[in-house]
Residue frames as a rotation matrix with the C-alpha (Angstrom) as fourth column:
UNK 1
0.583 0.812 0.000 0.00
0.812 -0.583 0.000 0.00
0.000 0.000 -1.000 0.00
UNK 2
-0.531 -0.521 0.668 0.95
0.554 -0.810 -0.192 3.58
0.641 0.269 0.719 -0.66
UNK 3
0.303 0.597 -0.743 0.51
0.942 -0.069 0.328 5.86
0.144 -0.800 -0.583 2.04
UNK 4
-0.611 -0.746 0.265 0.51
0.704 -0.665 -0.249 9.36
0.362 0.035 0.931 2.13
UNK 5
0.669 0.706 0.233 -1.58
0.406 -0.610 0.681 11.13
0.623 -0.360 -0.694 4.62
UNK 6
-0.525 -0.844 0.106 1.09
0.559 -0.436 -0.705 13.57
0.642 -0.311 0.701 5.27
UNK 7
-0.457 -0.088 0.885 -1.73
-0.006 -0.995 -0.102 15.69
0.889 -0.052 0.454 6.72
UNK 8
-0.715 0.379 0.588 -2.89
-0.557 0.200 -0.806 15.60
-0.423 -0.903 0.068 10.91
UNK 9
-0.200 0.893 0.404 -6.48
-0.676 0.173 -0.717 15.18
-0.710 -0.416 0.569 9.64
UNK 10
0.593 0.600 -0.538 -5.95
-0.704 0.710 0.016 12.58
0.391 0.369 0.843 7.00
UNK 11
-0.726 -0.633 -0.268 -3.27
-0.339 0.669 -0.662 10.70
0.599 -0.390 -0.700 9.16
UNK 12
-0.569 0.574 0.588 -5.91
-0.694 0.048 -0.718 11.24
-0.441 -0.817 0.372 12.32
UNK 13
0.239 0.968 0.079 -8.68
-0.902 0.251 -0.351 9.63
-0.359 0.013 0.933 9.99
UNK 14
-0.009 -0.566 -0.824 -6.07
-0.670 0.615 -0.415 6.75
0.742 0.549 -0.385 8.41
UNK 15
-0.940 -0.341 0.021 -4.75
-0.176 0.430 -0.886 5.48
0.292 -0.836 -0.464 11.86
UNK 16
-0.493 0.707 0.508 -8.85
-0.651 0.087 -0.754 5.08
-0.577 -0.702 0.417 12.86
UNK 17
0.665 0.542 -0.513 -9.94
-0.736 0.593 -0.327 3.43
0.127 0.595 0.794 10.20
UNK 18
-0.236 -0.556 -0.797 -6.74
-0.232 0.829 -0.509 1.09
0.944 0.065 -0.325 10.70
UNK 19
0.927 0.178 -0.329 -7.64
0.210 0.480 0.852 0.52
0.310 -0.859 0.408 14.40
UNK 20
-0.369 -0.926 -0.075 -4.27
0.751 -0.250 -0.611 2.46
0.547 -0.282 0.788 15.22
UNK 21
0.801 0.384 0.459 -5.35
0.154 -0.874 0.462 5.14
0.578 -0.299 -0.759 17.53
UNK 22
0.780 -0.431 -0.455 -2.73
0.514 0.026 0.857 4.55
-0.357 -0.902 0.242 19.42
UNK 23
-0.356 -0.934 0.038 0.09
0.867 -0.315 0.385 5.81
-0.348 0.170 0.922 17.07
UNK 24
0.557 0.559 0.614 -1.62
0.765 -0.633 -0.118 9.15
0.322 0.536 -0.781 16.62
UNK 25
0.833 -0.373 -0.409 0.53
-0.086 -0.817 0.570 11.12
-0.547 -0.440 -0.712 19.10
UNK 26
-0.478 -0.846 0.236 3.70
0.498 -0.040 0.866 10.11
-0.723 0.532 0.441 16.77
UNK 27
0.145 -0.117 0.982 2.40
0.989 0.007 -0.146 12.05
0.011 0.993 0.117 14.33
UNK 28
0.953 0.173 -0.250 2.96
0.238 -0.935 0.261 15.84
-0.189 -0.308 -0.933 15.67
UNK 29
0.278 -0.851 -0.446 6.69
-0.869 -0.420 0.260 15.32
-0.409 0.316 -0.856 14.80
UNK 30
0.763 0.500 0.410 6.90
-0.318 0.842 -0.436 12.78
-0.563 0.202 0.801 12.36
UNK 31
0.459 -0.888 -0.026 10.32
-0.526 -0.248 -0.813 13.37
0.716 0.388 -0.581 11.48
UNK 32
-0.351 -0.745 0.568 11.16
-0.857 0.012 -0.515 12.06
0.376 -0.667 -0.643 14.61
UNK 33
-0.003 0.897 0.442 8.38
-0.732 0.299 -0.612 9.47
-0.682 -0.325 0.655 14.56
UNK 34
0.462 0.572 -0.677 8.38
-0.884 0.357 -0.302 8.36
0.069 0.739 0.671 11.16
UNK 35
-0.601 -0.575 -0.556 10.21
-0.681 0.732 -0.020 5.18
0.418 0.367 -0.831 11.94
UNK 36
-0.892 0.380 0.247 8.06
0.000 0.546 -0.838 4.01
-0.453 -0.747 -0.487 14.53
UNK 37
0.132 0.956 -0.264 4.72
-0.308 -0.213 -0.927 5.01
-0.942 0.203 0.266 12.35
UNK 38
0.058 -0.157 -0.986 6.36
-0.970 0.227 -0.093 3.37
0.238 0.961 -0.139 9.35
UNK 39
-0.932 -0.337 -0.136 6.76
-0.217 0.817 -0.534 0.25
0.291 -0.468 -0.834 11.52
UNK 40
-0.667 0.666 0.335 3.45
-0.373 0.091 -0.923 0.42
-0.645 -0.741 0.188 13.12
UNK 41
0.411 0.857 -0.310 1.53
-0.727 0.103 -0.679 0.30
-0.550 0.504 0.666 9.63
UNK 42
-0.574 -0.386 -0.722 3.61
-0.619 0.782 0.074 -2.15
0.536 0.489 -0.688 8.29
UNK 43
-0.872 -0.089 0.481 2.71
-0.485 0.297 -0.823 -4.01
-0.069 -0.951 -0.302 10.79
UNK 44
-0.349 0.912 0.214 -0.91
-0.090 0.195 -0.977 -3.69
-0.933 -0.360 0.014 10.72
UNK 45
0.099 -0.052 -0.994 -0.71
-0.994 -0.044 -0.097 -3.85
-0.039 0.998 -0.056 6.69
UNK 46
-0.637 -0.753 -0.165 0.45
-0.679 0.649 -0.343 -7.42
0.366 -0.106 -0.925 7.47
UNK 47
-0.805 0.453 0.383 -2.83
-0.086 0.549 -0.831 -8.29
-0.587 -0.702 -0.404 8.74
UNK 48
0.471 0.874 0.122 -4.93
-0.089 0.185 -0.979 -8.21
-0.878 0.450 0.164 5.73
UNK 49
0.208 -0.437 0.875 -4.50
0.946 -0.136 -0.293 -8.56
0.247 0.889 0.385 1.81
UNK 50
-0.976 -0.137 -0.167 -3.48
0.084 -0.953 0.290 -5.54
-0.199 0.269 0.942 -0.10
UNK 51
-0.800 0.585 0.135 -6.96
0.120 -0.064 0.991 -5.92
0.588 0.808 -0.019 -1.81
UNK 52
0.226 0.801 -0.554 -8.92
0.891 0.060 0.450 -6.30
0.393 -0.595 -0.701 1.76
UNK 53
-0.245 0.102 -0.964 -7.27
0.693 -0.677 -0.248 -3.05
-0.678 -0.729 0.095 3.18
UNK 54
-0.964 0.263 0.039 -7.53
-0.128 -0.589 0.798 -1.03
0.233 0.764 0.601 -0.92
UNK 55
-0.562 0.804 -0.195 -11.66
0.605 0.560 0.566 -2.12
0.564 0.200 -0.801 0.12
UNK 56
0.262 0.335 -0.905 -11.62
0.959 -0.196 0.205 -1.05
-0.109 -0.922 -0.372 3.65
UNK 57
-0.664 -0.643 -0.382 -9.56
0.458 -0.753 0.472 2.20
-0.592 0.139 0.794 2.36
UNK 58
-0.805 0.035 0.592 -11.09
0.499 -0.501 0.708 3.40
0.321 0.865 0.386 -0.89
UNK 59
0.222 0.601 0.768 -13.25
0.135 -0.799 0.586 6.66
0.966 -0.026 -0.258 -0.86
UNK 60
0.601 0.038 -0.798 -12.56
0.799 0.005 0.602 7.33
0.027 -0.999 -0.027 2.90
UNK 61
0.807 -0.229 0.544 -9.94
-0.062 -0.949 -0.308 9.90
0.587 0.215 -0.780 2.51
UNK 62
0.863 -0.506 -0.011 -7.29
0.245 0.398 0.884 8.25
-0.443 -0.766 0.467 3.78
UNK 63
0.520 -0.451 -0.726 -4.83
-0.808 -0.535 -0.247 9.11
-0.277 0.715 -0.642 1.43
UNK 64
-0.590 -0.717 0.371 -3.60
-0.564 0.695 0.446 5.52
-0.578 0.053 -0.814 0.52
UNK 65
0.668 0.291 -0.685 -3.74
-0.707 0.536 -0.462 3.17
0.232 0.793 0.564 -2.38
UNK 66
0.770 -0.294 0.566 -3.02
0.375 0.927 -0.028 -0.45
-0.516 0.234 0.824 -3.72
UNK 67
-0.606 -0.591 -0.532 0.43
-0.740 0.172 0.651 -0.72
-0.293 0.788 -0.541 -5.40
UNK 68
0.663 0.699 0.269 0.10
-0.406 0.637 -0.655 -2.59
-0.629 0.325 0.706 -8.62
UNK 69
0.064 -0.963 0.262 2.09
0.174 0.270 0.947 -4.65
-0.983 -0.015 0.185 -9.74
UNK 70
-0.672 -0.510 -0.537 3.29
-0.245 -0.532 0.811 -4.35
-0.699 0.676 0.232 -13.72
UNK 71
-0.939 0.290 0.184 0.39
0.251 0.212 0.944 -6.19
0.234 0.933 -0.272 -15.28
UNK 72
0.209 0.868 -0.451 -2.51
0.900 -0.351 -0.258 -5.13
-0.383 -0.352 -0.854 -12.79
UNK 73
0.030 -0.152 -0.988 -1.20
-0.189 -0.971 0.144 -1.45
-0.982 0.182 -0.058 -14.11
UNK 74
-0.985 -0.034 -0.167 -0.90
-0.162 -0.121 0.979 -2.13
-0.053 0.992 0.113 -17.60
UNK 75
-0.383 0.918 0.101 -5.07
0.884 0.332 0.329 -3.53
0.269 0.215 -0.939 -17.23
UNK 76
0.144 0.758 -0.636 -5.75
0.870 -0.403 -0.283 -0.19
-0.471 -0.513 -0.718 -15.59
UNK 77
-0.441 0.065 -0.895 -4.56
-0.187 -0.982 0.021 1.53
-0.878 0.177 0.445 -18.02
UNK 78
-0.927 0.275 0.254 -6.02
0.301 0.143 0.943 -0.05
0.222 0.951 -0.215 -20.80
UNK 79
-0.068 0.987 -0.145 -9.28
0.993 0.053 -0.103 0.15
-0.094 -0.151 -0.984 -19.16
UNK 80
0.075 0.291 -0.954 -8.77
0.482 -0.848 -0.221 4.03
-0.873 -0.443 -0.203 -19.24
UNK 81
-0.843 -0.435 -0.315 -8.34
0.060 -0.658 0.751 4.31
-0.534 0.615 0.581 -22.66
């Protein structure tokens, strides 16, 4: 998964939908954080497909997506042509 809820209120709304409330205070300096909050969602990334958390994720504003690998991307883009 790609993750980039660089901002408080989509990190705040990421970490709840993952059932992470706890790593919310790492995120106020996330420079100093980001190893532990890169560790934490691994983690909890580890507990589902990619395809069951891209489910539980999409439209939510979480800022995060499925990676795809080289031929699941080559089908989304055909579909887009």
């Amino acid at each position: 998964m790609a993750v980039a809820a660089l901002e408080s209120g989509f990190a705040s709304r990421l970490l709840g939908l993952m059932g992470l409330q706890r790593l919310e205070g790492l995120t106020g300096d996330r420079a100093k954080n980001a190893e532990a909050l890169r560790a934490g969602l691994a983690k909890a990334f580890k507990t589902r497909s990619r395809d069951e958390w891209a489910q539980l994720l999409f439209d939510k504003e979480a800022c995060v997506a499925p990676v795809l690998d080289v031929l699941e991307a080559s089908k989304e883009s055909s579909q887009d042509v």
